[in-house]
N, C-alpha and C positions, 0 to 999 in steps of 0.2 A: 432942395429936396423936401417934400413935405413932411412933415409930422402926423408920425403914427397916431390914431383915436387906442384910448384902452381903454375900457370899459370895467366898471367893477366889477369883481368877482371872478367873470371869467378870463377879463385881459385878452379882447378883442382887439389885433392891430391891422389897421387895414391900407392901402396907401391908391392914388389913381395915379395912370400914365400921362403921358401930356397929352393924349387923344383925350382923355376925359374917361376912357373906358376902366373899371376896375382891374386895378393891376395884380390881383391876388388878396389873402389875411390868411393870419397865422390865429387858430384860436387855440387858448392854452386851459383848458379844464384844470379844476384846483388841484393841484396838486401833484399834475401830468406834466407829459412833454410834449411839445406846441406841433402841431397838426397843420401842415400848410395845405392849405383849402386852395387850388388851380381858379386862375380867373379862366371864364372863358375863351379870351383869346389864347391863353396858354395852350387850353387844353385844345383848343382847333389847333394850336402850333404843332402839339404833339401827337395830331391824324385821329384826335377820338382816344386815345388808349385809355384813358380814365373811366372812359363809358365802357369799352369793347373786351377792356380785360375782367369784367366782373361777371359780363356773360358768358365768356370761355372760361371760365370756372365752374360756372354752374353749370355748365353744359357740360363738359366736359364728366362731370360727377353723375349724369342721367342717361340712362340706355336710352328712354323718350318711345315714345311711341312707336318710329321709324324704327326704330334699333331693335326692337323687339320682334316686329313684322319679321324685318330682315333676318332674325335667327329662327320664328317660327318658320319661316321658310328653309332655313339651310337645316334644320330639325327633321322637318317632312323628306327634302329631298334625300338626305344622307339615309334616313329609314326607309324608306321606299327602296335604297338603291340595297339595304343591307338584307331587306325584307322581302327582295324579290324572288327568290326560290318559296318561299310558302303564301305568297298573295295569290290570289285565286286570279291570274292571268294566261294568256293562249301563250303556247311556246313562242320566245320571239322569232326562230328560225322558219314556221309553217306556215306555208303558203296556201292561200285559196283564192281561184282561184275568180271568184263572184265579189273578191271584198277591194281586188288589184283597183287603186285610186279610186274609191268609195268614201264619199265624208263624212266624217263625223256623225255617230248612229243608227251606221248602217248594219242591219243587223244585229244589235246589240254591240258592237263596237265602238267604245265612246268617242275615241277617235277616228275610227275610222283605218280606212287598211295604208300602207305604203302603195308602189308600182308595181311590186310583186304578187302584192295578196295575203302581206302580214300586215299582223294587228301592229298599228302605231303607236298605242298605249304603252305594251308590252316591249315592243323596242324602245320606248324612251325611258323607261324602268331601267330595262336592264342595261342600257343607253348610261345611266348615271353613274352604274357600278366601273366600268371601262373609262369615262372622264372624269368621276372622280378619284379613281385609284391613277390615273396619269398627273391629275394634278396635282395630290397630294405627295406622290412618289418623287415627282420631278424636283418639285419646292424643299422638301426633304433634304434632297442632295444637294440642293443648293444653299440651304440652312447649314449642315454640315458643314459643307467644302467652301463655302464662302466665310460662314462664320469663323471657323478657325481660321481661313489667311487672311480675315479682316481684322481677327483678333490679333494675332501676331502683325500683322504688318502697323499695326495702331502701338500696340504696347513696344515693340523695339525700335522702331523707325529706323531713318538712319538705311545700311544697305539691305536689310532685311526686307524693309519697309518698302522702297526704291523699288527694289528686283518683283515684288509685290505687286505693288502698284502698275509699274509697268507691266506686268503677266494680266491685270485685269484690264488697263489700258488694249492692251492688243485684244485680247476676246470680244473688248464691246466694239471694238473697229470692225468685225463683219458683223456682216446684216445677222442678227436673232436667224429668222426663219430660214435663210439659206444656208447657215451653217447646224441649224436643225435636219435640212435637207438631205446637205450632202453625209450626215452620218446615219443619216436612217438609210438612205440610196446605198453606200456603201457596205452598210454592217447589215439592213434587214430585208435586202428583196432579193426578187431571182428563183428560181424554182429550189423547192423542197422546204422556202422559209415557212414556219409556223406561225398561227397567230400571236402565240404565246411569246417569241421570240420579237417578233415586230413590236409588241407591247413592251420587255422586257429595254429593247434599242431605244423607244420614242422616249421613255422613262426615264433612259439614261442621258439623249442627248437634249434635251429639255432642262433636264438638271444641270447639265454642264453651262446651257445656256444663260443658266439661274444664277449660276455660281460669281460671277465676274461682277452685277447689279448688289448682291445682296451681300458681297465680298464688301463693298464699298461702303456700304452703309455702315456693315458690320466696324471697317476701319476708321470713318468717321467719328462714329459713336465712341471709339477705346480712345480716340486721341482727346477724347473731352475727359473723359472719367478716369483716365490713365493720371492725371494731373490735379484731382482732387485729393484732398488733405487725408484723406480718410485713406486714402492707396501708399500716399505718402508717409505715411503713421506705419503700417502694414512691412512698406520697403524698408523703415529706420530700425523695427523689429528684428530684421533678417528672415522675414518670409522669404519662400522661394519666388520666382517670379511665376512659372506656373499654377501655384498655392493663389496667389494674388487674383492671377490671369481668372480662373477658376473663380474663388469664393469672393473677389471685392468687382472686378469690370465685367465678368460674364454678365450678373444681374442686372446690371445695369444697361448692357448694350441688346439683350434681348427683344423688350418691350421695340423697339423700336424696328428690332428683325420682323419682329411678327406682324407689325402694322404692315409691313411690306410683304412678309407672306402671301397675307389675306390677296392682295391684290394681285400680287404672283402668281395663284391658284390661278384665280380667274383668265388671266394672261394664257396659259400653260392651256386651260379649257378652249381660249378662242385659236390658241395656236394650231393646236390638235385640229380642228374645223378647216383649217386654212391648209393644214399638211392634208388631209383626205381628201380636199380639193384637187391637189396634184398628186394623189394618187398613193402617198408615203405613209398616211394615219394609220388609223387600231384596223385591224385586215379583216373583213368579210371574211364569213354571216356574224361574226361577231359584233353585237352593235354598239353604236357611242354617238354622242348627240351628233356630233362633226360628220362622220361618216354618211348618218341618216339627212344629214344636208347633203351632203357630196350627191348620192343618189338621187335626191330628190328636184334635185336641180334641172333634169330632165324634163318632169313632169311639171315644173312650175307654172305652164300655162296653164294645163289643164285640171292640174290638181294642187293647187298651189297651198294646199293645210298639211302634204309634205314635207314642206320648208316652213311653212309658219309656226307650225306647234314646240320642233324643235328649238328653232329661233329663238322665239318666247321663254321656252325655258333657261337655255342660255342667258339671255339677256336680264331676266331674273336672280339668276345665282351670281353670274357676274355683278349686277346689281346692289346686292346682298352685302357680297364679298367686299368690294369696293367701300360700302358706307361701313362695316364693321370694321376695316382698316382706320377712316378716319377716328373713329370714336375710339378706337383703340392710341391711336398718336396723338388726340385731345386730353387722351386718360393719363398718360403719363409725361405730358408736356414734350412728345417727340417734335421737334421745329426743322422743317424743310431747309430753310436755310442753313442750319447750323450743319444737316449734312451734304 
């Protein structure tokens, strides 16, 4: 075995492998505790993390430049969608009948008309008030009703947990959108249904959809924090468990709901798109990005800024959504594996 070198002062010990390659050193600052400095082959052994965990730190601590776009944009959209009763735009319902698949600046129309002969601009306005009140409604219910049987099913385990588990097992075994389907088909169509009613169903089974994903998360997260010292201190006290459940594992399993939120929304936005498709979305004339695809699907040959403009926006907010999720689960070290 070779002998350590130590060097005055600081007490440098350094030693090589039988490759010859440096096998690590320990250096000991006066009057400190000895620091082991990773040879390089260690730190290749250990996939980079010496190098990779110092930037997910720091990143994690910076909105950056992306991150910031992505809110100016979810800033504008959410104002526009709040600010569309007093913006100087055409009713989105009025048809004319010279603007029917006209593009973009036709006639002072920035964007130009839909198939019917309304302003595109003005339906995708008011387009955001009808998808974003679905997706934030939907994620809601599913923040609620998942969080609390994630919570519970985390903190009791055991048959609570079980009966739990299994109830969120079974919901994610059908398809999301088919079982979006059949409760909007059953609870919101058929004559005399309102649009208000159809919005009111998508909202709800959306949310139900939500519930069983973010249920899970929610139980994951409590079965980590449920087991820290600090909850444990809390229990030997004689807290109650829902005093506990409440003020010591809520906070902590949160951050990690909302990272999932974010992306939820977005889910929720493209889902909406895909149910208008078959005919179940937010119900004419009332508009919503989804729907304004549905229709436009028609005209895609011949007028295809239709579908593109919507699209786009979509594809944006979703965009958005998505990146402020991660930087929200980098912010507070939420780890995919762990749930």
């Amino acid at each position: 075995m070779p002998e350590p070198d130590v060097a005055a002062g600081t007490g440098s010990a350094s030693g090589r492998s039988a490759d010859g390659e440096p096998a690590g050193s320990v250096d000991v600052a006066a009057g400190g505790a000895p620091a082991v400095v990773l040879a390089p082959a260690d730190a290749a052994a250990l996939g980079g993390a010496a190098d990779v965990a110092p930037a997910l730190v720091r990143r994690s601590g910076r909105l950056g430049v992306p991150g910031k776009v992505a809110i100016a944009w979810l800033v504008f959209v959410v104002a526009a969608a709040v600010l569309a009763p007093v913006l100087p735009l055409d009713d989105p319902n009025a048809t004319e009948g010279s603007l029917a698949r006209q593009g973009p600046g036709t006639d002072g129309h920035l964007l130009g008309g839909d198939g019917l002969g309304r302003d595109l601009l003005s339906r995708l306005v008011w387009g955001a008030r009808s998808s974003l009140l679905l997706g934030v409604g939907a994620v809601a219910i599913g923040i609620v009703g998942g969080g609390t049987l994630g919570l519970l099913a985390g903190y009791y385990r055991r048959r609570i947990g079980t009966f739990l588990v299994g109830l969120f097992d079974t919901l994610l075994s059908f398809p999301a959108l088919i079982l979006a389907l059949t409760l909007v088909t059953v609870f919101a169509t058929g004559e005399g249904t309102s649009s208000t009613r159809r919005m009111v169903v998508l909202i709800l089974a959306l949310g139900v959809v939500s519930i069983p994903l973010l249920g899970r998360i929610a139980r994951a997260t409590t079965l980590t924090w449920s087991q820290r010292e600090f909850v444990m201190a809390a229990k030997a006290m004689g807290q109650r468990d829902r005093s506990i459940m409440i003020g010591e594992v809520l906070p902590n399993v949160l951050p990690a709901m909302f990272s999932l939120a974010l992306l939820s929304i977005a889910i929720v936005i493209v889902a909406e798109g895909g149910l208008s498709v078959l005919g179940v979305g937010v119900m004419l004339p009332t508009p919503s990005w989804g729907n304004i695809i549905a229709e436009g699907r028609s005209d895609l040959r011949d007028a295809a800024h239709i579908v593109m403009f919507p699209t786009i926006v979509i594809f944006l907010t979703v965009l958005a959504l998505n990146y402020l999720g991660d930087v929200v689960r980098a912010r507070f070290d939420v780890r995919e594996s762990a749930l």
